[in-house]
C-alpha positions as CSV (number, residue, x, y, z in Angstrom):
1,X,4.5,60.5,39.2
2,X,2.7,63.6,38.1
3,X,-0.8,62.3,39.1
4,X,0.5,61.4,42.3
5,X,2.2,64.5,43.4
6,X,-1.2,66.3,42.3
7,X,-2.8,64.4,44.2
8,X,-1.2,64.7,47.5
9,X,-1.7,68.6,46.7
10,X,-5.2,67.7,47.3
11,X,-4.5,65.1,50.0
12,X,-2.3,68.0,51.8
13,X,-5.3,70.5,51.7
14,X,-7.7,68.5,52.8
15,X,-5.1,68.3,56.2
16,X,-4.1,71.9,56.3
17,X,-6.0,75.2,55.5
18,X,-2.7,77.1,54.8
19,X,-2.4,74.5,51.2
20,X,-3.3,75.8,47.7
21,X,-2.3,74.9,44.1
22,X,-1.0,77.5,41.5
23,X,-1.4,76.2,37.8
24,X,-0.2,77.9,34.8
25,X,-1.6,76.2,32.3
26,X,-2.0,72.6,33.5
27,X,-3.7,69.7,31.4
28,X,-7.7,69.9,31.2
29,X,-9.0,68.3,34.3
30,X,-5.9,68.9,36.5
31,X,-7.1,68.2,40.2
32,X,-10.5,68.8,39.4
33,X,-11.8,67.4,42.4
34,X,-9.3,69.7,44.5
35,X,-11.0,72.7,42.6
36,X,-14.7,71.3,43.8
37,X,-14.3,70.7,46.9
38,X,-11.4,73.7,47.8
39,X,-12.6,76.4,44.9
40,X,-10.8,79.1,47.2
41,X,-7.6,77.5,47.3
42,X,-7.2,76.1,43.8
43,X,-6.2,78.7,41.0
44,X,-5.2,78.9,37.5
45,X,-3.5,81.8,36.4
46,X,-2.5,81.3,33.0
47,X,0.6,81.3,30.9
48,X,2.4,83.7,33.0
49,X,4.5,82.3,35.1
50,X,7.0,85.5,36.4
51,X,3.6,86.8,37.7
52,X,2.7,83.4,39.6
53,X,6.2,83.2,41.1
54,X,5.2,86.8,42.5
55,X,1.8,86.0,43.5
56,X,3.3,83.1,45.0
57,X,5.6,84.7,47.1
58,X,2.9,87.4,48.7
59,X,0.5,84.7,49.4
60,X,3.5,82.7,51.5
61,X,4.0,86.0,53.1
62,X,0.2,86.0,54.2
63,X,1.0,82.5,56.0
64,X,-0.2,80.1,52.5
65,X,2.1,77.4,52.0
66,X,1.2,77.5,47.4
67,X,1.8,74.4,45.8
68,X,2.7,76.1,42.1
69,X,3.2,73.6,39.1
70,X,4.1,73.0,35.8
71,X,6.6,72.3,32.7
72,X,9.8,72.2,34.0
73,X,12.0,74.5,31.3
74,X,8.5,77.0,32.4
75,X,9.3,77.3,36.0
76,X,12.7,77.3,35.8
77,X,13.9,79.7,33.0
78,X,11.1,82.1,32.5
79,X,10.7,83.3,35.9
80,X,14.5,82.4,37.3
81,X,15.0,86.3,38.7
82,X,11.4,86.4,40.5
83,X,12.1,83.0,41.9
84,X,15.5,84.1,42.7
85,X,14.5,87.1,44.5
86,X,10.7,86.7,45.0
87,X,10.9,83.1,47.0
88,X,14.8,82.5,47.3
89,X,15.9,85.6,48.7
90,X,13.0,85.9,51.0
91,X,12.9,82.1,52.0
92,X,9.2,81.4,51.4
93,X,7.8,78.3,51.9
94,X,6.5,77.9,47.9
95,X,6.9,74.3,46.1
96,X,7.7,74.7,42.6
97,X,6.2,71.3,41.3
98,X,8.0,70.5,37.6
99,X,6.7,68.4,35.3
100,X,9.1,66.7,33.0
101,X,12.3,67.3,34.1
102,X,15.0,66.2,31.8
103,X,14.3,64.5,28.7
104,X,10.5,63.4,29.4
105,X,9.2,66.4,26.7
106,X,11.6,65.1,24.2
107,X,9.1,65.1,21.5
108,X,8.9,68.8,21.8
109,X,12.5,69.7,21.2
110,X,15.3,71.4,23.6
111,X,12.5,74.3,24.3
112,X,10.5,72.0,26.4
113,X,13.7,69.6,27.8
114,X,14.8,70.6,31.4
115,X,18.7,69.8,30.9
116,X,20.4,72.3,32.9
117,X,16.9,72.7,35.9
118,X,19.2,71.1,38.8
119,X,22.2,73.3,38.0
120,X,20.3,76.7,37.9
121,X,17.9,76.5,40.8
122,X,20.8,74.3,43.0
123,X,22.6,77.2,43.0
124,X,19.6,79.6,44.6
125,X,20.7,80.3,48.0
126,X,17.8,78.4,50.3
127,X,16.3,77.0,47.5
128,X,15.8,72.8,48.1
129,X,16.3,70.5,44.9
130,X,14.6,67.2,44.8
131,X,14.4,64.7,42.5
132,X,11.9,61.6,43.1
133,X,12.4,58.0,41.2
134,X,9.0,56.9,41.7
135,X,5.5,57.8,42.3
136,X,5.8,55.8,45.4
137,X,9.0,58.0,46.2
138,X,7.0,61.1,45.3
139,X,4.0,60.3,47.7
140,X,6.5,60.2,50.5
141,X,8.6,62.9,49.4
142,X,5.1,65.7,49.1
143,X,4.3,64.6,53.1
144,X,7.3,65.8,54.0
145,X,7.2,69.0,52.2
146,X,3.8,70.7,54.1
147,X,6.5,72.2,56.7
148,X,9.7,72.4,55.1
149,X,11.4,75.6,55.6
150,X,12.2,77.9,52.6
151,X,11.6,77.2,48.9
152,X,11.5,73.7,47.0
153,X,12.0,72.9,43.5
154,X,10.3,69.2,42.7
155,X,11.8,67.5,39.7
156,X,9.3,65.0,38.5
157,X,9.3,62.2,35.7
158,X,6.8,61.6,33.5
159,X,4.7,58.8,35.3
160,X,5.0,55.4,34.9
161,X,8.3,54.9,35.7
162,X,8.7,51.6,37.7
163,X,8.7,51.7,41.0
164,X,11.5,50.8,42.2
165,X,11.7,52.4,45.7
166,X,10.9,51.0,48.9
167,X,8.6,52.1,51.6
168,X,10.4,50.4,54.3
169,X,13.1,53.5,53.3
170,X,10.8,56.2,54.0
171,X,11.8,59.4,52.9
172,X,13.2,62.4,54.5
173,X,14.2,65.4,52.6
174,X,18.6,65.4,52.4
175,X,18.4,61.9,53.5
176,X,20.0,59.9,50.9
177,X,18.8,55.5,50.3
178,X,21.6,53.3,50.4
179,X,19.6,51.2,47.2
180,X,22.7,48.7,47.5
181,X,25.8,47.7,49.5
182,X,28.5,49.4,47.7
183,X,31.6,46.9,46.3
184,X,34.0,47.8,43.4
185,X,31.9,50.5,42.4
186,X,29.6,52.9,43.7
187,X,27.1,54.6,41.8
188,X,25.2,57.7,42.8
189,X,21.9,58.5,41.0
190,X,19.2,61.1,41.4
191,X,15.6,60.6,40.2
192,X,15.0,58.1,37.6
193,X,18.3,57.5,36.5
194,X,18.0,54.7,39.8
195,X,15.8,52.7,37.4
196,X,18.9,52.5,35.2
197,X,21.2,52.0,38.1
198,X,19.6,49.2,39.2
199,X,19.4,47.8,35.5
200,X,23.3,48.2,35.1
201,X,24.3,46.9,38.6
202,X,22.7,43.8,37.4
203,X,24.9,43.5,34.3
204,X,28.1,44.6,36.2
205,X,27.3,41.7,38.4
206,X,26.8,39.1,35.5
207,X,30.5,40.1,34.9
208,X,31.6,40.0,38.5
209,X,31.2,43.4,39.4
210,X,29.8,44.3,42.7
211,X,28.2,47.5,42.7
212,X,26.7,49.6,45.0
213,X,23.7,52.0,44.3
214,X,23.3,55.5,46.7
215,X,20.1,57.1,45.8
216,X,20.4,61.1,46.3
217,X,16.9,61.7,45.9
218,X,17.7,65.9,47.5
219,X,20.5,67.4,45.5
220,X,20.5,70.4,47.6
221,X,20.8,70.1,50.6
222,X,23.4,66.8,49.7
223,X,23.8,64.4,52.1
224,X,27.9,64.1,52.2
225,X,27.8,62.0,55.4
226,X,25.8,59.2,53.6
227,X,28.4,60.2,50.5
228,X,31.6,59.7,52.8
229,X,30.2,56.5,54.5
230,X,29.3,55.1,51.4
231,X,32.7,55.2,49.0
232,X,34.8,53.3,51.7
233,X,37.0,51.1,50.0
234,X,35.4,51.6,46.8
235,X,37.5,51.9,43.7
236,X,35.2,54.2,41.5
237,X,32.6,56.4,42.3
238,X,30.0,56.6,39.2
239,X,27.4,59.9,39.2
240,X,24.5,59.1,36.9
241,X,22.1,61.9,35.9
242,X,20.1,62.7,33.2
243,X,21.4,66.4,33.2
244,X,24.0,68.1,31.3
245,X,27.8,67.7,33.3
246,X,27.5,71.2,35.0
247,X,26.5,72.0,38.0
248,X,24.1,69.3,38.5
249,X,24.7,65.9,40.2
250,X,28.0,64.8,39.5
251,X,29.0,68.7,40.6
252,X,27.6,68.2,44.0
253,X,29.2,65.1,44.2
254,X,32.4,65.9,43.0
255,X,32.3,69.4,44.7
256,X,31.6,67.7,48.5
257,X,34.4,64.8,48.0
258,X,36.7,68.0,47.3
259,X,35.5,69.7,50.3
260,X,36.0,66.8,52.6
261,X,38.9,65.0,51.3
262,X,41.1,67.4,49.7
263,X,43.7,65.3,47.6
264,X,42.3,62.1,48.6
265,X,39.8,61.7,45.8
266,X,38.4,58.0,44.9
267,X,38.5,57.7,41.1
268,X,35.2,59.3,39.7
269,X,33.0,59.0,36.4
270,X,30.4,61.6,35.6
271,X,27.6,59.9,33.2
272,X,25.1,62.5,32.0
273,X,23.9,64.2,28.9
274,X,26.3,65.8,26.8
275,X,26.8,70.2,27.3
276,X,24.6,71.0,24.1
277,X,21.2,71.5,23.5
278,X,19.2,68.3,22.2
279,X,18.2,68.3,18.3
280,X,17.1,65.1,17.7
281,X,13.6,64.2,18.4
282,X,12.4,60.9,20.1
283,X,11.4,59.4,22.9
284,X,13.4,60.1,26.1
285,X,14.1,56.6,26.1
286,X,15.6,56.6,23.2
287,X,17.7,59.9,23.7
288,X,19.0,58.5,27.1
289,X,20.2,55.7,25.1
290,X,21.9,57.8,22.1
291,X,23.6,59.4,24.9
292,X,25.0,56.4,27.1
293,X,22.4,56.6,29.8
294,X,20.9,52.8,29.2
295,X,21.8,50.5,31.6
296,X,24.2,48.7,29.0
297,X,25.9,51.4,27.9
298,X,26.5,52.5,31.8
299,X,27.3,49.1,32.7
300,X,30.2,49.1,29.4
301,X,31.2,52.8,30.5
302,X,31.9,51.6,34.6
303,X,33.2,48.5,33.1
304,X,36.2,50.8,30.9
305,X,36.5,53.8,33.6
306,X,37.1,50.3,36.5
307,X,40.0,49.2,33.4
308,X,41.9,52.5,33.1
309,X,42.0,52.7,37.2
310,X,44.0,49.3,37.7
311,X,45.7,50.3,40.9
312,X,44.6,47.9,43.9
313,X,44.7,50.8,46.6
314,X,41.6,51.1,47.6
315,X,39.7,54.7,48.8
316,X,38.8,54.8,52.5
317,X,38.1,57.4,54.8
């Protein structure tokens, strides 16, 4: 997902003079061809990233649309007042490209794990927040940032995530993908938690369960017309994100049924990392899993939350 998102940096450049890329301090070779055959428009600035957010913003002033990348936990927490008042508060077209959000860096511990990203920059006035499930889904997502208006923060995986979306979707930015028809249950997922989605809705099925998968790939702006369409008649309405419970996902979610419906609320379940830092080491794998975010342990959890909501009145709207 990475590679391809660096590589429609490039792609985007070659299109459009206003294009350049802002590394920190990105892997050995990072769009080495990009720096050949665009020197001027390809920098590396070094581990210093409240300064790049602020060099950032002047060159968007100038007319540059900046394409600036790297860790996650980097671009988000170091630098969160010069992207709040740099980019946010000016509404600059900057990308802020993340690598490994969530759990990808697990290996590295809770300082390189972006568990709370969505939350914090979701809540920047003007700032966009999307979250790709696919380096398919990430190719079509970066065409469609070149003339996007204000800031975007870009939560990628960690490559080689199946690919799972579908081009026949297309992509458009606070346009959420109906994955599946919704039935008992409708799940709502952001970036590669739809790999487990679609893993679970399979098991629900095996036990009769008919459940429907709405991909929010945009957070920020959140598409609650696609939300209100989709929970018709549904009996539970499952958010799964690989977050901690505040202010990311589920919040939206739950935040725009609130807004819309007032009292009215179908039955919800929240499914995402627990409120505390991460201590064990692993794989991110295998820390989804010790925190219920496999697609058997989602499947057993909609399964139970389906059991405790026996009522046959079902939500419409």
């Amino acid at each position: 997902m990475r590679n391809t998102a660096m590589n429609m940096v490039h792609k985007l450049a070659g299109r459009d003079e206003r294009v350049l890329y802002i590394g920190s301090d990105p892997g050995a070779g990072t769009l080495r061809a990009m720096s050949k055959e665009f020197p001027k428009r390809h920098l590396i600035e070094g581990i210093s990233e409240a300064h790049i957010i602020g060099m950032s913003a002047g060159l968007a002033m100038e007319g540059f649309v900046p394409y600036v990348n790297t860790i996650a936990t980097f671009l988000t927490r170091r630098c969160y007042e010069q992207v709040a008042v740099d980019l946010c508060l000016h509404n600059l077209p900057v990308r802020l490209i993340a690598n490994g959000g969530g759990l990808v860096y697990a290996p590295l511990g809770p300082t390189h794990q972006a568990i709370e990203d969505i939350a914090i920059m979701r809540a920047l006035p003007n700032m966009t927040v999307i979250c790709p499930c696919d380096a398919d889904e990430a190719a079509r997502m970066m065409e469609q940032t070149l003339d996007w208006a204000g800031p975007i923060y870009i939560r990628l995986g960690k490559g080689g995530d199946a690919v799972v979306s579908k081009a026949e979707h297309g992509f458009e930015i606070g346009k959420a993908i109906l994955m599946r028809p919704p039935g008992e249950v409708l799940m709502v997922t952001t970036g590669i938690m739809l790999q487990r989605a679609l893993a679970a809705a399979d098991l629900l099925a095996a036990q009769g369960i008919r459940a429907g998968i709405l991909h929010m790939h945009t957070v920020k702006p959140l598409d609650t017309a696609a939300l209100l369409q989709a929970i018709r008649g549904v009996r539970l309405v499952a958010t799964l994100e690989e977050h901690v419970p505040s202010g990311g996902l589920g919040s939206a979610v739950a935040e725009a049924l609130i807004d819309k419906l007032g009292s009215g609320l179908p039955a919800m379940l929240r499914l995402s990392l627990p409120d505390r830092f991460m201590h064990n080491y692993g794989s991110q794998d295998s820390l989804l899993k010790k925190h219920g975010l496999a697609p058997n342990a989602i499947a057993t959890s909609i399964e139970r939350a389906l059991a405790s909501h026996t009522s046959p009145q079902l939500h419409s709207t």
